[in-house]
C-alpha positions as CSV (number, residue, x, y, z in Angstrom):
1,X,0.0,0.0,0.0
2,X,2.8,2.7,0.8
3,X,6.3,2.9,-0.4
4,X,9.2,0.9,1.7
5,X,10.9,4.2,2.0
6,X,7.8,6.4,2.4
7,X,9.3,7.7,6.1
8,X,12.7,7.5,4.8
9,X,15.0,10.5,6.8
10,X,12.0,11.1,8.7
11,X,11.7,11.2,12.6
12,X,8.1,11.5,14.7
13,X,7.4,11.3,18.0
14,X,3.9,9.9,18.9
15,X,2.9,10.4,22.5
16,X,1.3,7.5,24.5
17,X,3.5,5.5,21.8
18,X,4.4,2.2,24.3
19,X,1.1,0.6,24.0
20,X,-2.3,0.4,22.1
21,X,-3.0,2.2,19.0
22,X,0.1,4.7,19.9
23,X,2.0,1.6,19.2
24,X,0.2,0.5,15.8
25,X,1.1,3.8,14.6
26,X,4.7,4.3,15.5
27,X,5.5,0.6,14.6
28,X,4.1,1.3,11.1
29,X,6.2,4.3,10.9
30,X,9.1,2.6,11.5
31,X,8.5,0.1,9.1
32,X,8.4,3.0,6.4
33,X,11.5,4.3,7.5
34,X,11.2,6.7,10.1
35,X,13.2,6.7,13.3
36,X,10.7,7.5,16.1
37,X,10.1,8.7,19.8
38,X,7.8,7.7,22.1
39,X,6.4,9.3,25.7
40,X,4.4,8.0,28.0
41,X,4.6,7.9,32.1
42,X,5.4,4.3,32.0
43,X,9.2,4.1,31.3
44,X,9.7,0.8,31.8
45,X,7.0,-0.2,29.5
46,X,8.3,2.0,26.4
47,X,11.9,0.8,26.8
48,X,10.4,-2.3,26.2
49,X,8.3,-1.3,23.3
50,X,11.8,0.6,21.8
51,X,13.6,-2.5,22.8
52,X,10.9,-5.1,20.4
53,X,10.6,-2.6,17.6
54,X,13.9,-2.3,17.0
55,X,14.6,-5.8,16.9
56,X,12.3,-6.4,14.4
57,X,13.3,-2.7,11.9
58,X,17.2,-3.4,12.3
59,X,18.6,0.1,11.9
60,X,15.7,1.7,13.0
61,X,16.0,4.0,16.1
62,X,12.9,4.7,18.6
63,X,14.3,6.6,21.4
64,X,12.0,7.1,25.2
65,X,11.2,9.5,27.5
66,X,9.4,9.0,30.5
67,X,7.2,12.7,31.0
68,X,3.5,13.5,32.2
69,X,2.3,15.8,29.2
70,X,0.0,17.5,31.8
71,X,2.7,19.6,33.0
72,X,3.8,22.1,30.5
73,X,7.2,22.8,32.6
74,X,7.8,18.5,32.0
75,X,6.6,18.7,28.2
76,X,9.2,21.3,27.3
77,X,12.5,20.4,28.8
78,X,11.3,16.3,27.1
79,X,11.0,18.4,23.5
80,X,14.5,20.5,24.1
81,X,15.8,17.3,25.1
82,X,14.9,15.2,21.5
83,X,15.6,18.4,20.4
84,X,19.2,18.1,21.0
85,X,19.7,14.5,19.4
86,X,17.8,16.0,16.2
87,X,14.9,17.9,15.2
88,X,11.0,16.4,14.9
89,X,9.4,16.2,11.4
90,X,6.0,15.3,12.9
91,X,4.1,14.6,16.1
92,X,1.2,12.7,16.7
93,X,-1.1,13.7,19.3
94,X,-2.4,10.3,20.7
95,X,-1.8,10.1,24.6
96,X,-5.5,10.4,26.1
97,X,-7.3,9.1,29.4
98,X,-11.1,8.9,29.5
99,X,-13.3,6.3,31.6
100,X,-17.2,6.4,31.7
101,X,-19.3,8.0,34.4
102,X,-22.1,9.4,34.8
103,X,-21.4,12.9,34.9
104,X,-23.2,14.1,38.0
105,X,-21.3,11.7,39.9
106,X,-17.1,13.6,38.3
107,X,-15.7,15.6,40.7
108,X,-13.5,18.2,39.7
109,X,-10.0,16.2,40.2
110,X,-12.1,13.6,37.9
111,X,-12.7,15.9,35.2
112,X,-9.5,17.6,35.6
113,X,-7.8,14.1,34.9
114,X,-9.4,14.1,31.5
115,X,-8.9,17.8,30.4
116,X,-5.4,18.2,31.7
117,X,-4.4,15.1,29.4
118,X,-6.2,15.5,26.3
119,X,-6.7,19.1,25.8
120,X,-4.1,20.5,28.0
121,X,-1.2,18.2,27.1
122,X,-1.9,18.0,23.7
123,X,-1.6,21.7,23.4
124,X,1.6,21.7,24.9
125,X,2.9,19.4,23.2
126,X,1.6,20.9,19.7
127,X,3.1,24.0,20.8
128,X,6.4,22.9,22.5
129,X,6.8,21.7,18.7
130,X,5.4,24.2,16.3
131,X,7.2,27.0,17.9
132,X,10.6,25.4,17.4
133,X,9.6,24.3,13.5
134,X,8.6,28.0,13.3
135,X,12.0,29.2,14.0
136,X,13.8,26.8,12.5
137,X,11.9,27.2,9.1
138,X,11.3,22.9,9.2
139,X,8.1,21.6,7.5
140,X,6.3,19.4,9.4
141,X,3.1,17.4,10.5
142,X,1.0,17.0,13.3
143,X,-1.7,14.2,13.6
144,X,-4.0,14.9,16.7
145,X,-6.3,11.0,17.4
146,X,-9.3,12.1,18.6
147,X,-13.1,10.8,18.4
148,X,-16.4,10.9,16.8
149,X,-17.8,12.4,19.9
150,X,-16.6,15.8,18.4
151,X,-19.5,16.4,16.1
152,X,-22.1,14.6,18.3
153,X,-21.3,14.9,21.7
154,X,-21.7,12.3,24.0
155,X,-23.0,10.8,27.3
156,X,-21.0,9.2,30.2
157,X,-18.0,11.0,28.8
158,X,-18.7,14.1,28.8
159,X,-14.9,15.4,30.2
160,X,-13.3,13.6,26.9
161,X,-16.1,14.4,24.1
162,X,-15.3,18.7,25.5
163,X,-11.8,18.4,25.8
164,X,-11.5,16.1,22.2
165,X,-13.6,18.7,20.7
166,X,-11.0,21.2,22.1
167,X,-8.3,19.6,20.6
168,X,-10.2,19.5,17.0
169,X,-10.5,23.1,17.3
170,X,-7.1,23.7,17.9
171,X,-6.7,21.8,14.6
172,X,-8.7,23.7,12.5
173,X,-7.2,27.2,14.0
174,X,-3.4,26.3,13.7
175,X,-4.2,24.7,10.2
176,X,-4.6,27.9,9.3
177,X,-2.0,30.2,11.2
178,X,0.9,27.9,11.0
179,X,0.1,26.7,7.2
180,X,2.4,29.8,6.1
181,X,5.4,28.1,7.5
182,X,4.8,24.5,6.0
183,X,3.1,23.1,9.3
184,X,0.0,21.0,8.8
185,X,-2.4,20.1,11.0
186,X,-5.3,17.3,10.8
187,X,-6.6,14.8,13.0
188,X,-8.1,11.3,13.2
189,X,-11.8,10.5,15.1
190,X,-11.7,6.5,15.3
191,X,-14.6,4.4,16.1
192,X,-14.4,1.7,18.5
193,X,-10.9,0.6,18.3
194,X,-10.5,-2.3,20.9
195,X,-7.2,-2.2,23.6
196,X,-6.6,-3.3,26.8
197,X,-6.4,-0.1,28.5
198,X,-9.7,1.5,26.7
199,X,-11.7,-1.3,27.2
200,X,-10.9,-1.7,30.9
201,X,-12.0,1.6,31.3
202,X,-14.9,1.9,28.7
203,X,-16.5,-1.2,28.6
204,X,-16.3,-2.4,32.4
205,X,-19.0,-5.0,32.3
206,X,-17.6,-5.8,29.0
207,X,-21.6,-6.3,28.0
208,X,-21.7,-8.4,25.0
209,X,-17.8,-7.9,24.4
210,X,-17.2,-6.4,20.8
211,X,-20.5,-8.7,19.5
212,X,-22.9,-5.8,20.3
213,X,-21.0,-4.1,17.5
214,X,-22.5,-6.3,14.9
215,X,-25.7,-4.7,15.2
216,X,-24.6,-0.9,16.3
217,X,-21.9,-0.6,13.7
218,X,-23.3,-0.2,10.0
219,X,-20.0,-2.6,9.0
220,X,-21.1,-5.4,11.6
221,X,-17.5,-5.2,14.0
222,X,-14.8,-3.0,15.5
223,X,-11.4,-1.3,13.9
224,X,-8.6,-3.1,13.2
225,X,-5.2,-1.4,14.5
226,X,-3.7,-2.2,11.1
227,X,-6.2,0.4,9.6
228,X,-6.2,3.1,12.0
229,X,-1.8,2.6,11.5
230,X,-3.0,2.9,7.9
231,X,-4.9,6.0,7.8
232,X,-2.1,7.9,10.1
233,X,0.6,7.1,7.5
234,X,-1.2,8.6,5.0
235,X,-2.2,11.5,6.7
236,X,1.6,12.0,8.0
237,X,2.7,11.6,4.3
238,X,3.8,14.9,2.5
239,X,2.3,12.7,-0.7
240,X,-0.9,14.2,0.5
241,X,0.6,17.5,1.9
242,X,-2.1,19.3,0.7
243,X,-4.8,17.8,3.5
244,X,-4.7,20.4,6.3
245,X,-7.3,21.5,8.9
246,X,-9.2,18.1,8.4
247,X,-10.7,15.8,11.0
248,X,-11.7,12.6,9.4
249,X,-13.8,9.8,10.5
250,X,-12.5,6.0,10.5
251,X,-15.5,3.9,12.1
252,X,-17.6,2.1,9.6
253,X,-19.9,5.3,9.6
254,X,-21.1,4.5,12.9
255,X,-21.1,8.0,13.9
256,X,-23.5,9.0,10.9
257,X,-26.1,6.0,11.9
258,X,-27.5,7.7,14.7
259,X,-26.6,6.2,17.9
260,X,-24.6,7.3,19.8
261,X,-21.2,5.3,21.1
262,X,-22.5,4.7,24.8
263,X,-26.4,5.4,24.2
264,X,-26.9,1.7,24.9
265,X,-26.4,2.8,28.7
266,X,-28.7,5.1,29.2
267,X,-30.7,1.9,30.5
268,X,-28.1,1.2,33.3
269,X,-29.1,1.2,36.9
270,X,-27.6,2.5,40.0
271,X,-26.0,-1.1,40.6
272,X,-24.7,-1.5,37.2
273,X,-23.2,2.2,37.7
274,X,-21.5,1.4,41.4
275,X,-20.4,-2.2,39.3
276,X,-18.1,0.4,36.9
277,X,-16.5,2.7,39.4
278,X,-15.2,-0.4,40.7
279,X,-13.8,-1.8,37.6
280,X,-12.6,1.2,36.5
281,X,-10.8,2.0,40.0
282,X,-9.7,-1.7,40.0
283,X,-8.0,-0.8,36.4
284,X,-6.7,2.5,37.4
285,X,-4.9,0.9,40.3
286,X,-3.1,-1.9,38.3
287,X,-1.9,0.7,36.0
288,X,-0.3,2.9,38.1
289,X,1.5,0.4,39.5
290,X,2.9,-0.6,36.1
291,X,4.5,3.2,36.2
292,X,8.1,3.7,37.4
């Protein structure tokens, strides 16, 4: 589908890049060519993920850097550091947190937890990045993941849908400011891409696992990694350099059928609801002890 070389000279850092779909994408981008970097709060577990690719793209390079993108102080010395190893040609935007709840129940920490990772961070990171391709006169790409929920809205996740919605209208706005000095900006809204640390967060109960997409997704099932890792190579491609400012739908036009991504549990009781704050604390508290 894309040349060997596509990526070739290229480097891109993708944040949240050690696991899940931040991992489908950087891995493909590496297999183009491209050396890459990855971030994430879990060191240990993107050594690892450096460690694998690499061993499978001999001559490849994926450096790491263990950083919290919802400090803006810890976002910029990371980017000065890659900085001195060599300059970015793109950044992809894909380090998020979300969990459903209904929202009379988020406290403010709880919907600061959301914001401060997927608006906040992404904007620093975005700028951290643009400001130093600005100066330095370098073309380059950024590729924010985002969701559906943008145009629709939606229930139970009501912190992510404002903050995502955020993020595609920082998009559209630096599209057009920084398109003068060979930035481009565009951004992905996925469907219901399966991983481990979504799902434990998204789909508790795990209700019907990924069958109840055979009836609520026009297409009959959920994304495959391999074609969300497709879509962001293309998009990161200057072969298509003239896409900027888009946000573009991958999710077997679920999102134009008419119900909504969590609608189904509008239906939930009280006990169902006490059953996914426990799941989701349970998951929140096995993943911060996989953080060093």
């Amino acid at each position: 589908m894309f040349k060997a070389d596509l990526f070739k000279g290229k480097r891109f850092l993708v944040t949240g890049g050690g696991t899940g779909l931040g991992r489908m994408m950087m891995e493909k981008f590496v297999e183009l060519g491209a050396d890459c970097v990855i971030c994430g709060r879990r060191g240990s577990v993107l050594e690892e993920t450096a460690k694998q690719v690499m061993a499978k793209y001999p001559g490849r390079r994926v450096d790491t850097h263990a950083v919290d993108i919802r400090v803006a102080t810890a976002v910029e010395e990371m980017i000065e550091r890659i900085w001195v190893t060599g300059p970015l040609d793109g950044l992809v935007n894909n380090a998020a947190g979300n969990f459903i709840s209904q929202t009379k129940d988020l406290s403010p920490r709880a919907f600061d937890a959301i914001a401060n990772i997927v608006l906040h961070g992404t904007f620093y990171m975005t700028n951290a990045c643009g400001k130093r391709w600005i100066a330095e006169r370098r073309k380059a790409s950024v590729l924010s993941i985002l969701t559906t929920w943008v145009w629709t809205g939606s229930p139970f996740v009501v912190p992510s849908a404002m903050s995502k919605a955020g993020v595609a209208v920082m998009t559209q706005s630096l599209a057009v400011e920084w398109a003068r000095h060979g930035i481009r900006l565009n951004a992905i809204a996925p469907g219901p891409f399966p991983t481990e640390g979504a799902w434990a967060r998204l789909n508790p109960l795990k209700e019907g696992d990924d069958n109840r997409y055979n009836t609520r997704n026009p297409m009959g099932r959920v994304g495959r990694p391999s074609e969300l890792a497709n879509m962001a190579a293309f998009l990161m491609s200057e072969e298509v350099e003239y896409i900027n400012g888009e946000v573009i739908a991958i999710d077997g036009a679920m999102g134009i059928m008419g119900n909504g991504t969590f609608s189904n549990m509008m239906a939930y009781s009280d006990a169902d609801w006490q059953r996914i704050r426990e799941q989701i604390q349970s998951a929140n508290a096995a993943d911060r002890a996989k953080r060093s």
